[in-house]
C-alpha positions in Angstrom: 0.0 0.0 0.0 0.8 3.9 -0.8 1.4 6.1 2.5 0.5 10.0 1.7 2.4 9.8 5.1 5.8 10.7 5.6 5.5 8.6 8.6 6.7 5.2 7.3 10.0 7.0 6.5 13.3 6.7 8.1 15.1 9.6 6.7 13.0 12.7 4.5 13.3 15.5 2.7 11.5 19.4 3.3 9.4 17.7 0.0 8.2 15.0 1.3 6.7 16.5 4.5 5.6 20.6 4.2 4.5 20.8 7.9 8.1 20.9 9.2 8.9 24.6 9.6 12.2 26.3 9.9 14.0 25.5 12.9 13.0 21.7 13.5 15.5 20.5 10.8 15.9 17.6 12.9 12.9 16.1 12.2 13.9 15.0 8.8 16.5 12.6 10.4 14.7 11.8 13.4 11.7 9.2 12.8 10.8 8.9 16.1 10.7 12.5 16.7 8.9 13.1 13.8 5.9 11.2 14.1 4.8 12.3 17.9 6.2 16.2 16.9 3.8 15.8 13.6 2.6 13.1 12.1 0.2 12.6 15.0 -1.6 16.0 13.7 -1.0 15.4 9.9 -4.1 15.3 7.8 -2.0 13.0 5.4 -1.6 10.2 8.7 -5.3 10.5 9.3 -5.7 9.6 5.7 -3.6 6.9 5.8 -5.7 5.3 9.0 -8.7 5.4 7.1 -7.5 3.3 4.6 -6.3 0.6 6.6 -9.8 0.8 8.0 -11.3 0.9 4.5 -9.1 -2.3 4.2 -10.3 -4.0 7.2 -6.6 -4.2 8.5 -6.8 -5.3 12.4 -3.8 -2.9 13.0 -6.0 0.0 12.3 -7.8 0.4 15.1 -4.8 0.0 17.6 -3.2 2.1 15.2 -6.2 4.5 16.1 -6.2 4.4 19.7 -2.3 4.9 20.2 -2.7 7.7 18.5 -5.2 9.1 20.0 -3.8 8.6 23.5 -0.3 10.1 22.4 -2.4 13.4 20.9 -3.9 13.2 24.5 -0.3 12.8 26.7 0.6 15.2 24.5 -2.3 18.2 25.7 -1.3 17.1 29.2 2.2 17.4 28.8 2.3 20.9 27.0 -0.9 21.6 29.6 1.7 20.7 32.9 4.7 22.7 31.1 2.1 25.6 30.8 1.4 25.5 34.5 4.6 24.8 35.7 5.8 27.8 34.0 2.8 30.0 35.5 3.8 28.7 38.9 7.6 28.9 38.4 6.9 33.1 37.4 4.8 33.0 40.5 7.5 31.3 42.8 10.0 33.9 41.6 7.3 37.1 42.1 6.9 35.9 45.3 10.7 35.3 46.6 11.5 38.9 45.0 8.6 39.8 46.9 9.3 38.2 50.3 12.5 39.3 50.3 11.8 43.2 50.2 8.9 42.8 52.5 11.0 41.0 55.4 14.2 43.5 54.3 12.3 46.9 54.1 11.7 48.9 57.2 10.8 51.9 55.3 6.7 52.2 55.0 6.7 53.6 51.8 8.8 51.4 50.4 6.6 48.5 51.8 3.7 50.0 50.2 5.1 50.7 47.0 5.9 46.7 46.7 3.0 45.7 47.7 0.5 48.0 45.6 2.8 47.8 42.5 2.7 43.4 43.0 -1.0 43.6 42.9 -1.7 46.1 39.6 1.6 45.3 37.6 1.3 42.3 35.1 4.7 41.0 36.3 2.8 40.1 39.8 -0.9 39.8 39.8 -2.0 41.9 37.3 -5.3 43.3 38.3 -6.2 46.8 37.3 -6.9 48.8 41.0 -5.9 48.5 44.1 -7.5 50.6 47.3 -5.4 50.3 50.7 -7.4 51.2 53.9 -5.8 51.0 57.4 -6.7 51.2 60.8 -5.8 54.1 62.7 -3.5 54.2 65.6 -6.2 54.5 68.5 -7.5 51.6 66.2 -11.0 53.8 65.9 -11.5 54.0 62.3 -10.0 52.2 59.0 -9.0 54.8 56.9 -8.4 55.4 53.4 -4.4 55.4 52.6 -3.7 55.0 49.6 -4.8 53.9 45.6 -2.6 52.7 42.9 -4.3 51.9 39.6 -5.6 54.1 36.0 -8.9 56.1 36.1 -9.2 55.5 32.2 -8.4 53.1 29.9 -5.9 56.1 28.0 -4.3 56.1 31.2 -4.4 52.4 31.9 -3.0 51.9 28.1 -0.1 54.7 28.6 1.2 52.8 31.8 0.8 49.3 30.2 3.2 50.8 27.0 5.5 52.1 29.3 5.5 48.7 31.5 6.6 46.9 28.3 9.1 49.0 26.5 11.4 49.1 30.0 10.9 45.4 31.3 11.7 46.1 34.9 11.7 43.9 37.7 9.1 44.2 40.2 11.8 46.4 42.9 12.2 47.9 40.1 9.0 48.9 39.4 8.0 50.0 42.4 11.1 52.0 43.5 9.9 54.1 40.1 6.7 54.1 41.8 7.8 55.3 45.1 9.9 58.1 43.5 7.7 59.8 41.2 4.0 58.7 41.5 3.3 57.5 45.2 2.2 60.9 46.1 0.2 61.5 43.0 -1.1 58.4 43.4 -2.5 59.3 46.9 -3.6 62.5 46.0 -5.6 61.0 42.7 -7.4 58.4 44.9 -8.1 61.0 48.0 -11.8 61.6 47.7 -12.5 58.1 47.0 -10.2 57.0 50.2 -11.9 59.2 52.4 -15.1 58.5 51.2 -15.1 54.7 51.8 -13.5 55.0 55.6 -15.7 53.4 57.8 -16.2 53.2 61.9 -14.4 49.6 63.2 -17.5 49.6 65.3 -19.6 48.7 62.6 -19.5 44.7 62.8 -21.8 44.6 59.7 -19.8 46.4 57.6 -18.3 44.3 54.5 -14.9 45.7 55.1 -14.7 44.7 59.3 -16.3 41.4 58.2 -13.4 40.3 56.1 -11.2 41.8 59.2 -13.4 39.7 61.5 -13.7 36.7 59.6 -9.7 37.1 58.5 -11.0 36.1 55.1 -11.1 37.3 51.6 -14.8 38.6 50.2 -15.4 37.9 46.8 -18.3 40.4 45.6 -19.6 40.1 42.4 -22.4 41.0 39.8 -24.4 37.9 40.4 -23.8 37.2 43.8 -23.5 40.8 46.3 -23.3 40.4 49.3 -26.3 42.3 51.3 -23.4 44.5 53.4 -21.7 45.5 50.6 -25.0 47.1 48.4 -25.2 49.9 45.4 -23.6 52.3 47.4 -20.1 50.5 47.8 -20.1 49.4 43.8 -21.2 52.6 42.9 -18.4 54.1 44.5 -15.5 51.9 43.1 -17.4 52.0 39.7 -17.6 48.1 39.2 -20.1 45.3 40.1 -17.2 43.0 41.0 -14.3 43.5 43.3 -12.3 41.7 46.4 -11.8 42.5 50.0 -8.7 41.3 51.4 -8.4 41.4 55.2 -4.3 42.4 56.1 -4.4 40.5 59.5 -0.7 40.2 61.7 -0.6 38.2 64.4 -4.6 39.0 65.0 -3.6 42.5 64.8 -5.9 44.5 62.6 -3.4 45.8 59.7 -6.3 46.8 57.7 -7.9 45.9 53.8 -7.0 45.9 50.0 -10.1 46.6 48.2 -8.5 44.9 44.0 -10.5 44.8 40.8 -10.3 45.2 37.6 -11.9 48.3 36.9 -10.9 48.9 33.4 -10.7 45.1 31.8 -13.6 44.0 33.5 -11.9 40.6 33.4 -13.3 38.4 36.2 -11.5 37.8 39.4 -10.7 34.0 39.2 -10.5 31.6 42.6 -6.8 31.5 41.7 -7.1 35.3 41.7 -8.3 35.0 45.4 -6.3 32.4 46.4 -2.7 34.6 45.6 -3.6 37.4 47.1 -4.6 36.0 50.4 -1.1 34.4 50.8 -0.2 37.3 50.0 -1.8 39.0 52.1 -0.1 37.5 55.0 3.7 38.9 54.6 2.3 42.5 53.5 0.1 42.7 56.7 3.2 41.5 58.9 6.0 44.3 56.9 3.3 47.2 57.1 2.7 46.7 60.9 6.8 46.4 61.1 7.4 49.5 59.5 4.4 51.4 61.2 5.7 50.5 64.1 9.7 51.2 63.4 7.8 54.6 62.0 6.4 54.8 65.3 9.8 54.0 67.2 11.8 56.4 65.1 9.3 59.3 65.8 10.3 58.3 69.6 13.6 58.1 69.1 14.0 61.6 67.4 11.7 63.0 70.5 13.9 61.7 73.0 16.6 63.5 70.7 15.2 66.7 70.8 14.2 66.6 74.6 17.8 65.2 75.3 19.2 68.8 73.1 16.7 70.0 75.3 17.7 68.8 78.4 21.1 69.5 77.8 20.4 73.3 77.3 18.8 73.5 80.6 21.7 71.7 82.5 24.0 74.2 81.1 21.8 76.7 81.9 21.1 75.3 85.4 24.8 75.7 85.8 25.1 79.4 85.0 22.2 80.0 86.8 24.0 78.8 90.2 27.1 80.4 89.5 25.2 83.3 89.1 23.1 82.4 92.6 26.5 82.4 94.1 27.5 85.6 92.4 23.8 86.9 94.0 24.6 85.3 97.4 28.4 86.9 97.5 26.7 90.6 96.3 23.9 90.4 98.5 26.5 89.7 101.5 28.8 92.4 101.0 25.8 94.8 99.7 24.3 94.7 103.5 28.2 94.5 105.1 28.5 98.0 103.3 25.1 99.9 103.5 24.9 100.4 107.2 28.2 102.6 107.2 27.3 103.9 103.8 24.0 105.4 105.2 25.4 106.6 108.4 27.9 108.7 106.3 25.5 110.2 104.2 23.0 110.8 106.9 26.4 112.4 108.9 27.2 114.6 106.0 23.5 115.7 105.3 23.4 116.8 108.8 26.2 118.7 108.7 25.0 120.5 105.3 21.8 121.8 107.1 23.7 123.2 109.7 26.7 125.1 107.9 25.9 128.9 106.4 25.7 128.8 102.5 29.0 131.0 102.4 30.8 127.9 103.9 33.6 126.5 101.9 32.7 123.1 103.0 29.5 122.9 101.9 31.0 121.9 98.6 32.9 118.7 99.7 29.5 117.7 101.9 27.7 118.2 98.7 29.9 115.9 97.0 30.1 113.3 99.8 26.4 113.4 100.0 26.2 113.1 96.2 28.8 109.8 95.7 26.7 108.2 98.9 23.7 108.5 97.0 25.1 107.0 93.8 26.5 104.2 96.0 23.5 103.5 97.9 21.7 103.4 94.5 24.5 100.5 93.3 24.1 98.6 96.6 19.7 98.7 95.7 20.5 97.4 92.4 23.1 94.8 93.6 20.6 93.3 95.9 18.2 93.2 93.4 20.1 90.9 91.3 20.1 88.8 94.2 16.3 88.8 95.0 15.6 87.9 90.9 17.9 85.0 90.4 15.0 82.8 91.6 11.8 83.0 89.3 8.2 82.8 90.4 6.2 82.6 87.2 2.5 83.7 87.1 0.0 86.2 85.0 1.1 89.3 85.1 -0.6 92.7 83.1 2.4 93.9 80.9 1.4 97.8 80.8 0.9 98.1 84.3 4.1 96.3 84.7 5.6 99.2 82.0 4.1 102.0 83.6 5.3 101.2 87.1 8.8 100.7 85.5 8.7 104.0 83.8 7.1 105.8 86.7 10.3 104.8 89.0 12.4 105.9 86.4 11.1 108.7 84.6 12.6 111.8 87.6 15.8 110.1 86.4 15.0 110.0 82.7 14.1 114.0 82.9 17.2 114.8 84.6 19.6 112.6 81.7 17.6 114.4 79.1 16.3 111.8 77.5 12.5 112.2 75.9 10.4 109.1 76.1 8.1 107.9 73.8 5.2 105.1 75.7 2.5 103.4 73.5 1.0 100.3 75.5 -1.6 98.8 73.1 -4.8 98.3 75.3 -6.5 95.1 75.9 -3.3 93.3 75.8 -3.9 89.6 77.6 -2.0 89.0 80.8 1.8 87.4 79.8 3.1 84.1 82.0 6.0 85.6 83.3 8.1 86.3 86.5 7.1 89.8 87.6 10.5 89.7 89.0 12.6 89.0 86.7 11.2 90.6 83.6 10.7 93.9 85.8 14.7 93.7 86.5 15.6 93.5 82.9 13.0 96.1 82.1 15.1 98.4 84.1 18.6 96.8 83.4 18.0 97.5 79.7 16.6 101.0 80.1 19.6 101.8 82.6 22.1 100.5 79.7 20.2 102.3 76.6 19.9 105.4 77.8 23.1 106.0 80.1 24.9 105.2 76.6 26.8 108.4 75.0 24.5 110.7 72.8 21.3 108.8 73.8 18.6 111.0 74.2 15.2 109.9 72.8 13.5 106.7 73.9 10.5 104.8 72.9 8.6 102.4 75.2 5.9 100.3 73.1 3.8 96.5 74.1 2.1 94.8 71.1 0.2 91.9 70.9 2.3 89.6 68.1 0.4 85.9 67.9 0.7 84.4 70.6 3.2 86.7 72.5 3.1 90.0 73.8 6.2 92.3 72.7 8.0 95.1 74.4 9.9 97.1 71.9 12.7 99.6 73.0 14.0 102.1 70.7 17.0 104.3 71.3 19.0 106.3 69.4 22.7 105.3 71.1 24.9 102.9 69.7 24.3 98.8 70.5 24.3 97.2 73.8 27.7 95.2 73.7 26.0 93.3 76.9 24.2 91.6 74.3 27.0 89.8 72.4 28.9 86.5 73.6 28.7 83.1 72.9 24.8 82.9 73.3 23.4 83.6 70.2 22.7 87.2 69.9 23.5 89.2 67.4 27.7 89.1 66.2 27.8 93.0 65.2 27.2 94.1 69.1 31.0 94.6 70.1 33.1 93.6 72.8 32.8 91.6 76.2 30.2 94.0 78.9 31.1 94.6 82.0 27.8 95.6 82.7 26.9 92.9 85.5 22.8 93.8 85.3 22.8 93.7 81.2 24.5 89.6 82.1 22.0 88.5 84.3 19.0 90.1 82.4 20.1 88.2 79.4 20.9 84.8 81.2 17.2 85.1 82.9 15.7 85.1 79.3 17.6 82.9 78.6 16.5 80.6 81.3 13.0 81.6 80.7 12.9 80.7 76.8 12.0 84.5 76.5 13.4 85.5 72.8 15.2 88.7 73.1 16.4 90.9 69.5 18.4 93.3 68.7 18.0 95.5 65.4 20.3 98.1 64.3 17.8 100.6 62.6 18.4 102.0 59.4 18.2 105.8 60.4 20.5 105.2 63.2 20.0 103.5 66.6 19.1 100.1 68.1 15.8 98.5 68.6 15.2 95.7 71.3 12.1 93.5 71.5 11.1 91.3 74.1 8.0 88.5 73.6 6.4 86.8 76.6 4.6 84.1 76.3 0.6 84.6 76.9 -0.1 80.6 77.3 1.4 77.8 79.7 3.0 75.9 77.2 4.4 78.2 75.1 7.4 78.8 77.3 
């Protein structure tokens, strides 16, 4: 009998079979290879079985049924090699995966992965994914963040992009991370906030999955009662899944996937994949919230260390300068007794010589240097009484006026005009009456006792949340102001003003900001600003 077959063949030629394509030259040489490879398929083979049934040949029906079977080991061999493959690209997504989400401690990072393994076609593939988690007084599951196209344009531009660069999936998602996670939330933020929902509310589709720690499939044909028109109107499709982000029966929160602009359905194998998972994602997120969490510690314990540190040094000075008090104070009262007695002595003595005396002059200038001492001995024991502070709510113009009403006989007689505008219905500051009455004074003393200072301006203003008192004179800088604590660099020289030291280490103390401005037209400008509120200082 005839074959059209080449089958019977040991050895062909590209004639006698045209089924062999370019590329599987060794079929021409290869018998075996050649019949399971093609002549299984070849319409010429089936002929040739049909005549060795026309012929009533016994072999034909064997013939018939072995190759059959072969056609059908041969579906479920390139079937298995199909889903092998499938499952080896799924072993490696996942391992790439697992190994930034047990590596990563940064959140955004975490969530870039995760989002980008759900929407890209390297990892899962779907078209949207919605990420809500609970809050930290664990209240309210909140809207966080969306990753997905609104449009198919949009979904076809990122899909074109996808395939010309052929990243990995870190890949992928570090270009996420870097120039669309924040777009990203900010495209999704009506839709996040408008699907947060109480944790209260047991009946809820979203704290059901969290409840029951299981995926909720929804779809067209099958809604769940829970989940209603509202919720699919919302995300715009009849058929999405809620996957519950559960760590160590911690409530991480949900990932609300579908496929928004395909409208391809979400399989069992779908569901299955992304609640494994869901497993590793739930356990990084709470990781990095929490090393967010410890790191926010960590850099308050910094700053109230810095803090802390200030204060010690400031503590320090502070006793030195109590000691400084305590020494002053001790030889203040040692020397004011005698002081007084000889001005007294020599005031007496003035009454009761005739004004043509000669020595009416030297009483005159005994009596004069015993006032200017007794005056130094007042102010040296008021250091003394400040160094300690006593802080309350205190009315800033009335503390101004009484300042100014002490010192304005001795402002006269310098020559100095003055200038006061207190703003009215000023709040009450939280301050040491003390304290900022002493450097009220100490800087008046040291502005206008400067050379060629003779016009002053007194002024409070309300400024936020502090109440300002602004000095103008028209003398050259306080060089009591300058050092190593900050103020300004132009104010030369070391002071050996003692008062203009302690004021400024008392502000210090206090938090009180204290500038200095050289103006323009000539002169210096000093402003104060006391706190109104508590914790302010």
């Amino acid at each position: 009998m005839e074959w059209e077959c080449c089958w019977s063949l040991p050895e062909i030629t590209s004639r006698d079979c045209p089924y062999i394509a370019e590329g599987e030259e060794d079929l021409f040489t290869s018998q075996r290879k050649r019949i399971i490879a093609r002549c299984l398929e070849c319409p010429r083979f089936r002929n040739d079985l049909l005549k060795l049934q026309g012929e009533n040949n016994p072999l034909s029906g064997l013939l018939n049924l072995i190759a059959t079977e072969l056609l059908d080991q041969k579906a479920r061999l390139h079937s298995m090699g199909v889903f092998l493959s499938s499952k080896t690209r799924e072993m490696r997504f996942l391992h790439e995966l697992s190994l930034v989400l047990q590596t990563s401690f940064n959140l955004d990072e975490v969530l870039s992965v995760a989002m980008t393994a759900i929407t890209a076609g390297k990892g899962f593939g779907l078209n949207r994914a919605l990420l809500l988690m609970t809050d930290r007084d664990r209240q309210f599951l909140r809207g966080y963040l969306g990753v997905g196209p609104r449009n198919y344009e949009e979904a076809w531009q990122i899909w074109r992009e996808i395939g010309e660069n052929d990243l990995s999936l870190r890949e992928l998602a570090r270009n996420f991370q870097q120039s669309k996670l924040e777009s990203e939330k900010a495209k999704f933020h009506d839709l996040l906030e408008k699907l947060s929902v109480p944790l209260s509310d047991s009946n809820h589709i979203f704290n059901r999955a969290l409840g029951g720690q299981k995926p909720i499939l929804v779809t067209a044909a099958s809604p769940p009662p829970d989940a209603g028109p509202h919720l699919s109107e919302l995300l715009g499709v009849d058929s999405f899944l809620v996957v519950p982000l559960i760590s160590r029966n911690r409530r991480i929160g949900i990932i609300i996937a579908d496929n928004c602009i395909t409208h391809k359905p979400i399989t069992p194998q779908d569901v299955q994949l992304l609640e494994t998972f869901a497993f590793p994602v739930a356990f990084a997120l709470e990781r990095a919230s929490l090393h967010e969490r410890l790191q926010e510690e960590v850099d308050k314990l910094t700053e109230a260390n810095a803090k802390l540190k200030v204060q010690q040094e400031l503590i320090l000075r502070m006793e030195k300068m109590a000691l400084v008090g305590q020494i002053t104070s001790g030889i203040a009262h040692a020397i004011r007794n005698p002081l007084m007695g000889i001005g007294g002595l020599a005031r007496s003595l003035m009454k009761t010589l005739p004004e043509t005396d000669r020595n009416r002059e030297s009483l005159a200038s005994i009596i004069q240097e015993a006032k200017r001492l007794e005056d130094a001995l007042n102010e040296a024991l008021g250091y003394a009484d400040s160094l300690h502070p006593a802080i309350d709510r205190w009315d800033i113009n009335q503390l101004i006026s009484g300042v100014y009403d002490r010192q304005k006989d001795k402002l006269a007689r310098q020559g100095v005009a003055v200038d006061l505008e207190l703003e009215e219905g000023l709040p009450l500051a939280y301050i040491d009456f003390n304290q900022i009455v002493f450097c009220i004074r100490a800087l008046l003393a040291g502005i206008t006792e400067t050379e060629g200072c003779d016009r002053l301006s007194l002024e409070t203003r309300l400024q936020g949340d502090a109440i300002a008192i602004v000095m103008e004179g028209n003398g050259p800088p306080l060089a009591a102001l300058a050092g190593d604590r900050g103020y300004p660099p132009d104010i030369p020289g070391p002071s050996e003003n003692f008062g203009l030291r302690i004021c400024m280490t008392m502000l210090e103390k206090q938090g009180t900001p204290c500038t200095v401005e050289t103006l323009p037209e000539g002169g210096t400008r000093y402003t104060i600003k006391l706190p109104i509120r508590k914790e302010n200082r």
